[in-house]
N, CA and C atoms as a LAMMPS dump frame, in Angstrom:
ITEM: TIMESTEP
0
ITEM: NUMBER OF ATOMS
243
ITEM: BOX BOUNDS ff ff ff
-5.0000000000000000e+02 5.0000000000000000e+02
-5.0000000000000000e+02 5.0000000000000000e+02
-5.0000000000000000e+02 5.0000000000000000e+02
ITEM: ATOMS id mol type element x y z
1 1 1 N -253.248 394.269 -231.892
2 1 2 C -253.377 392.828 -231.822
3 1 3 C -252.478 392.211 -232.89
4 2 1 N -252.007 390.963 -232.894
5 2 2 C -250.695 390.968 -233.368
6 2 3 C -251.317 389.25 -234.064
7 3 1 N -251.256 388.928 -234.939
8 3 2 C -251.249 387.425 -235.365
9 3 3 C -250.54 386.447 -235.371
10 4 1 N -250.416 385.486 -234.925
11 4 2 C -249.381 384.915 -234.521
12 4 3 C -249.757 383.272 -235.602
13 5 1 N -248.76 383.222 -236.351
14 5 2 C -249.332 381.626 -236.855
15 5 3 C -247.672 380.69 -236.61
16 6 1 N -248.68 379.514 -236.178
17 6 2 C -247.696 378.531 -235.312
18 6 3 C -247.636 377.069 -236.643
19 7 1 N -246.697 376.294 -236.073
20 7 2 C -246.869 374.781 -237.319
21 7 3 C -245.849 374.134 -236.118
22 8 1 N -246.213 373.068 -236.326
23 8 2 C -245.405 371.746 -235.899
24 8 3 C -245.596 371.615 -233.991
25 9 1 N -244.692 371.368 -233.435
26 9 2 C -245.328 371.305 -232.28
27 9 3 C -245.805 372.369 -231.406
28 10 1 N -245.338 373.735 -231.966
29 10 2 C -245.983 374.435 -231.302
30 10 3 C -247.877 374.664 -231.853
31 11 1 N -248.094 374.325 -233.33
32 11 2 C -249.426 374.254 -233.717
33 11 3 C -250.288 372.777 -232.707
34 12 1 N -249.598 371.763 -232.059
35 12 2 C -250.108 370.596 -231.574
36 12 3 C -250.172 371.213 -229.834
37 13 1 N -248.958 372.244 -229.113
38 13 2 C -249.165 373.178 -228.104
39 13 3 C -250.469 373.416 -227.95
40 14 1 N -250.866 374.227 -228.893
41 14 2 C -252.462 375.22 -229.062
42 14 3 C -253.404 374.498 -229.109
43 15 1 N -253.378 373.046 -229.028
44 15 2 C -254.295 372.906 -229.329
45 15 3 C -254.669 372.528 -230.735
46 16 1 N -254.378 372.656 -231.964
47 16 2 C -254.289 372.601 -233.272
48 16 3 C -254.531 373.361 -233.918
49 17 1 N -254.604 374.778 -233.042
50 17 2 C -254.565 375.856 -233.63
51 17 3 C -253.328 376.527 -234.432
52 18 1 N -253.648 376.729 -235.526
53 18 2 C -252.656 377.356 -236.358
54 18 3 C -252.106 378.47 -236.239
55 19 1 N -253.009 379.41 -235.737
56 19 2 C -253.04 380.898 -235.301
57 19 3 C -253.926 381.413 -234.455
58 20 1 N -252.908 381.884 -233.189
59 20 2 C -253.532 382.446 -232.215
60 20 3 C -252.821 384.288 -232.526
61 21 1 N -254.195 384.839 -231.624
62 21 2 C -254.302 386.502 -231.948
63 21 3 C -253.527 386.856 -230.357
64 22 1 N -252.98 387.8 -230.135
65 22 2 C -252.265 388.54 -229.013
66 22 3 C -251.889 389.832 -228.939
67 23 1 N -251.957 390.355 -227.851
68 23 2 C -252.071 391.844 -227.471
69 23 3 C -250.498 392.236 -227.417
70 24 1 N -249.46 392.672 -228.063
71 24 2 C -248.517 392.561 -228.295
72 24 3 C -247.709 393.829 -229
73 25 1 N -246.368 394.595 -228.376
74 25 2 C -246.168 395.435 -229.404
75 25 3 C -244.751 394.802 -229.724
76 26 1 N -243.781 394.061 -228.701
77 26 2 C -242.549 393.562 -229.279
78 26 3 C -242.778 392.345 -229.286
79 27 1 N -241.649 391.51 -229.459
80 27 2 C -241.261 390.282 -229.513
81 27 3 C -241.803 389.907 -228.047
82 28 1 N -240.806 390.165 -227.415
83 28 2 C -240.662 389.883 -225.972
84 28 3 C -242.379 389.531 -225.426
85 29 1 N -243.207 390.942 -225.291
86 29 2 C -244.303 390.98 -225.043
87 29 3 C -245.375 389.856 -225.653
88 30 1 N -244.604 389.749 -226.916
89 30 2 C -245.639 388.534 -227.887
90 30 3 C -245.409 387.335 -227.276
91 31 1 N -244.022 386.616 -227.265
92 31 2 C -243.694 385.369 -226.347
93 31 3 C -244.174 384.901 -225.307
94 32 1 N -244.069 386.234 -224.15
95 32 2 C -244.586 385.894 -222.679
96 32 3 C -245.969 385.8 -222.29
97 33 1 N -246.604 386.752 -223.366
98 33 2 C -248.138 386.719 -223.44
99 33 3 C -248.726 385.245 -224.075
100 34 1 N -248.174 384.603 -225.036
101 34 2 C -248.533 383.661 -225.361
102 34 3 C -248.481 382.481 -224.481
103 35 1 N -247.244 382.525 -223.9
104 35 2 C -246.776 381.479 -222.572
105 35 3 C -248.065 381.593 -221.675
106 36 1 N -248.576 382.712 -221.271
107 36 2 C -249.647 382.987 -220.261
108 36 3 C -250.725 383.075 -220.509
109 37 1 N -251.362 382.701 -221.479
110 37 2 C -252.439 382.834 -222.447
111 37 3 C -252.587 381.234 -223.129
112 38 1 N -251.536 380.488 -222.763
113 38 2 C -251.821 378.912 -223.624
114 38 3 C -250.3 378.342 -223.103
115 39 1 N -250.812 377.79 -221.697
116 39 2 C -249.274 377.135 -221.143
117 39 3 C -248.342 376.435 -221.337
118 40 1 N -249.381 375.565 -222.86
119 40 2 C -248.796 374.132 -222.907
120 40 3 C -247.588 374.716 -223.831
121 41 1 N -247.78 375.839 -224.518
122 41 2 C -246.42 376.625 -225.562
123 41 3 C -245.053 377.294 -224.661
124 42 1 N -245.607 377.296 -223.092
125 42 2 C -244.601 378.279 -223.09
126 42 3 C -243.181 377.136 -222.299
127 43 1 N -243.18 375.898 -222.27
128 43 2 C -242.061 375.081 -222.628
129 43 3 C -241.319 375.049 -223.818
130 44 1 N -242.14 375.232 -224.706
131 44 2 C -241.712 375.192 -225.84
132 44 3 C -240.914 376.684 -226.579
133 45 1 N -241.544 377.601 -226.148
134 45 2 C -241.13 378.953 -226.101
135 45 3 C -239.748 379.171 -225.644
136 46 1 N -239.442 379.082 -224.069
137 46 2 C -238.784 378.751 -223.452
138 46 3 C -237.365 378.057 -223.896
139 47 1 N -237.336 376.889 -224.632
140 47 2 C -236.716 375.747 -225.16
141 47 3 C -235.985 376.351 -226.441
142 48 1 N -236.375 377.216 -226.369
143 48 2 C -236.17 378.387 -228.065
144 48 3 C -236.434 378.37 -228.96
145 49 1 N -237.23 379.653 -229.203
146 49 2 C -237.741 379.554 -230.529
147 49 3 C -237.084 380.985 -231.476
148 50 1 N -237.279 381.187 -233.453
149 50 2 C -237.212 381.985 -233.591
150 50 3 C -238.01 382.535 -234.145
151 51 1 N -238.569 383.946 -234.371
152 51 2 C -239.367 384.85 -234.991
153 51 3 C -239.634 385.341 -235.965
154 52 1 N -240.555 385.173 -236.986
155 52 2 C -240.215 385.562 -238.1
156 52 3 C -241.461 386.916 -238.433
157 53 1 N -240.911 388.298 -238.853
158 53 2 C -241.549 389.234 -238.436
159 53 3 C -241.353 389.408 -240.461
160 54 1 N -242.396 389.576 -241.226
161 54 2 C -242.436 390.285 -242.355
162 54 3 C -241.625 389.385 -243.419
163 55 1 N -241.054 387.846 -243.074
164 55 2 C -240.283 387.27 -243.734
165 55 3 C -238.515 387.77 -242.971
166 56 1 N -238.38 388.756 -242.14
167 56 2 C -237.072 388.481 -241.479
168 56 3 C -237.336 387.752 -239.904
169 57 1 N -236.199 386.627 -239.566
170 57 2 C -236.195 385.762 -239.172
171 57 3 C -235.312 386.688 -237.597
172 58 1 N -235.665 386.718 -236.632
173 58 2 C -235.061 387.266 -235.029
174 58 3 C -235.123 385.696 -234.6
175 59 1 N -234.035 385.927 -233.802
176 59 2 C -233.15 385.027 -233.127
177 59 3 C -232.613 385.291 -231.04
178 60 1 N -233.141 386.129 -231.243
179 60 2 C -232.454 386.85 -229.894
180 60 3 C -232.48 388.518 -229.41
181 61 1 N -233.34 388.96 -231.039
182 61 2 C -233.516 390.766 -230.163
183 61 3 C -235.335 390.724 -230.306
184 62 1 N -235.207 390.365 -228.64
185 62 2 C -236.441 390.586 -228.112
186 62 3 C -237.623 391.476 -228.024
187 63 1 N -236.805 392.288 -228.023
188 63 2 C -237.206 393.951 -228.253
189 63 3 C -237.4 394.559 -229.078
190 64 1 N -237.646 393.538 -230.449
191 64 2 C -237.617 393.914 -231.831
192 64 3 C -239.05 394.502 -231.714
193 65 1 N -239.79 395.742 -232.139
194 65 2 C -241.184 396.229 -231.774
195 65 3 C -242.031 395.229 -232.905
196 66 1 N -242.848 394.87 -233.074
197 66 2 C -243.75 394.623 -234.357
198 66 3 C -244.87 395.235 -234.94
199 67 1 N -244.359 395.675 -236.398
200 67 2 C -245.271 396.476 -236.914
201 67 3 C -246.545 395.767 -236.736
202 68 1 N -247.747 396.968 -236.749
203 68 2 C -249.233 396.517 -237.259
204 68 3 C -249.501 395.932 -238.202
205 69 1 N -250.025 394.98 -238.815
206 69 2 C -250.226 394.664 -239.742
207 69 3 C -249.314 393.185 -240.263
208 70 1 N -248.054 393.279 -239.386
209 70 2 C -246.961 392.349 -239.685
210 70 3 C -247.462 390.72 -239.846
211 71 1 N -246.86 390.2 -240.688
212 71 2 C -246.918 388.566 -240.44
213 71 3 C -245.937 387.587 -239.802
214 72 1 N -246.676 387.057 -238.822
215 72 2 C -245.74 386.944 -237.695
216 72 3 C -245.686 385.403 -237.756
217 73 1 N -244.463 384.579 -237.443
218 73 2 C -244.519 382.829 -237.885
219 73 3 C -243.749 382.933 -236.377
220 74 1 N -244.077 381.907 -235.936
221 74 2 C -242.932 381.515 -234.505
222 74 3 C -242.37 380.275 -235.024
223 75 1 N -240.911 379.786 -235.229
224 75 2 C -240.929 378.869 -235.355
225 75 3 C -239.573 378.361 -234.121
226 76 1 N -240.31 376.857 -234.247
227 76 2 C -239.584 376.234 -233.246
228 76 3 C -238.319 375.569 -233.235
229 77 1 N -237.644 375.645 -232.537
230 77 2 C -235.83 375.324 -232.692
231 77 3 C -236.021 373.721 -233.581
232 78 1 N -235.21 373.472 -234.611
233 78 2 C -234.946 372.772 -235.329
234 78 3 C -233.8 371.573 -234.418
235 79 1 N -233.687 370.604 -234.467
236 79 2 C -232.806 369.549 -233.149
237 79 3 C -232.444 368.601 -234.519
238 80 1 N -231.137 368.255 -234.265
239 80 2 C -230.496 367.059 -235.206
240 80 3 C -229.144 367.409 -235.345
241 81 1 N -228.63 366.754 -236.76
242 81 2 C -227.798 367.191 -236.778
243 81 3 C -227.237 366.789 -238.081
């Protein structure tokens, strides 16, 4: 089970949940499960987000596995400029 803690619109997604729990061993698996498990995130998912596994930040390798125990941040694409 994998911890997942969210902030900004994906924490307002959930519901106002800060952290949702998921059955998860990669990235990939963590994303899509969350999308299907709490719908209103997976636009937002979708829209791109990046991963932050242990304090390193994934961007695009999906397939990154996640350790047990890991601290996991999703954060959501930053827009401006």
């Amino acid at each position: 089970m994998v911890r997942v803690k969210l902030s900004g619109p994906l924490k307002s997604a959930a519901g106002g949940r800060d952290e949702l729990e998921v059955e998860a061993s990669t990235i990939h698996q963590m994303l899509t499960q969350l999308g299907q498990d709490h719908p209103a995130l997976k636009p937002i998912i979708e829209s791109g987000v990046a991963v932050a596994i242990d304090g390193q930040i994934y961007r695009g390798d999906w397939f990154q596995p996640i350790p047990p125990g890991s601290e996991v941040f999703i954060l959501p694409r930053l827009t401006g400029g």
